[in-house]
C-alpha positions in Angstrom: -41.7 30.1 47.4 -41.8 33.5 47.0 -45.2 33.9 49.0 -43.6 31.9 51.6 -40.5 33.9 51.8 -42.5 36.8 51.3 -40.6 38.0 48.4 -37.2 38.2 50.1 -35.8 36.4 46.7 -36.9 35.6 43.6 -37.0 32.0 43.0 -37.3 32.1 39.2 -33.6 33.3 39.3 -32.5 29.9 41.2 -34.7 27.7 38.3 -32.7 29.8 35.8 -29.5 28.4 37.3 -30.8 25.0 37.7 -32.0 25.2 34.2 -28.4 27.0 32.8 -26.6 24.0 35.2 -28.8 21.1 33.0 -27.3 23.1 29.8 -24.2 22.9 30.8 -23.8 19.8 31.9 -25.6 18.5 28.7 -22.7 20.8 26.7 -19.8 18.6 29.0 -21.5 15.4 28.5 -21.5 16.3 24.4 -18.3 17.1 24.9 -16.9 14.1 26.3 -18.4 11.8 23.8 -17.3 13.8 20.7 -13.5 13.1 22.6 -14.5 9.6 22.9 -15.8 9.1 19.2 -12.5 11.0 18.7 -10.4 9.0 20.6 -12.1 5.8 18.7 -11.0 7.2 15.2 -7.7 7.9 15.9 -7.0 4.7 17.5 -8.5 3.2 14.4 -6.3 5.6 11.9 -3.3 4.3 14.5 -4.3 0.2 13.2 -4.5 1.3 9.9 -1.3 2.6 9.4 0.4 0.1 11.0 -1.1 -3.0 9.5 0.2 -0.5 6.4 3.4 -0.7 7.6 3.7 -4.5 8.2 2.2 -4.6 4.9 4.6 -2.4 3.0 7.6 -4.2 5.1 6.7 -7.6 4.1 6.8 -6.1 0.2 10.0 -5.1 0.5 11.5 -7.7 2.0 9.8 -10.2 -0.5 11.5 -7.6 -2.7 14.6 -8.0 -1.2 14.4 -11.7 -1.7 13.7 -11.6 -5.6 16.7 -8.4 -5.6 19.3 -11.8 -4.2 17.7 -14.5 -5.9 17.9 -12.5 -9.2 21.5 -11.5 -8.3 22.4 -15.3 -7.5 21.1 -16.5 -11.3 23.3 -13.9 -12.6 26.1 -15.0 -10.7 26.0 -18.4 -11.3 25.0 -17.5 -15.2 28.5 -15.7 -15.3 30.2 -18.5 -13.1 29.0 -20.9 -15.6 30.1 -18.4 -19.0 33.9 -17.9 -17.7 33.9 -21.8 -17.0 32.7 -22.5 -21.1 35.4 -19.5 -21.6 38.3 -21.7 -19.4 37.3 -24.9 -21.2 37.7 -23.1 -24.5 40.8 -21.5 -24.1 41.9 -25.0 -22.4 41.2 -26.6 -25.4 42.5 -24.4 -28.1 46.0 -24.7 -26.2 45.7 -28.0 -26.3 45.1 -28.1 -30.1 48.4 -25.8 -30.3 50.1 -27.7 -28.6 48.9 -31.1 -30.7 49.9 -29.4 -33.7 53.5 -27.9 -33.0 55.9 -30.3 -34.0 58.2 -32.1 -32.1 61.8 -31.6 -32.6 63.9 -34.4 -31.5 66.5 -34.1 -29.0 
């Protein structure tokens, strides 16, 4: 090209360029699929975390539940200890009662 132009421009400069172009464009493309891959990971982090979360919610309501059901025995254990308590004190009355003698009118 240069003989042709008769040396009116150097043609190995323009190859240098087309050269320094492929580079770059070989840089961007690089580029773009690091983004990707990273794109990829964090959506993957993102899925992590939240079946973590789903996870660590369905603990603590199971939790929860055992916290209420544990709460309700107790309950009812203490219902069932002031009734024996009632019937007790119902029947020591009573025996008071049986045993104080009856004066007659």
């Amino acid at each position: 090209m240069n003989v042709a132009s008769g040396d009116m421009f150097d043609s190995s400069s323009i190859e240098l360029m087309r050269r320094n172009l492929a580079n770059a464009a070989n840089s961007m493309n690089q580029i773009e699929q690091v983004i990707h891959a990273a794109n990829n990971a964090q959506g993957g982090l993102n899925n992590c975390i939240r079946d973590g979360t789903d996870a660590m919610n369905g603990l603590l309501s199971k939790v929860m539940a055992l916290i209420g059901a544990y709460l309700s025995l107790r309950g009812l254990g203490e219902l069932i200890e002031i009734s024996d308590e009632l019937t007790n004190t119902k029947a020591r009355v009573q025996l008071l009662v049986e045993e104080v003698p009856v004066i007659p009118d």
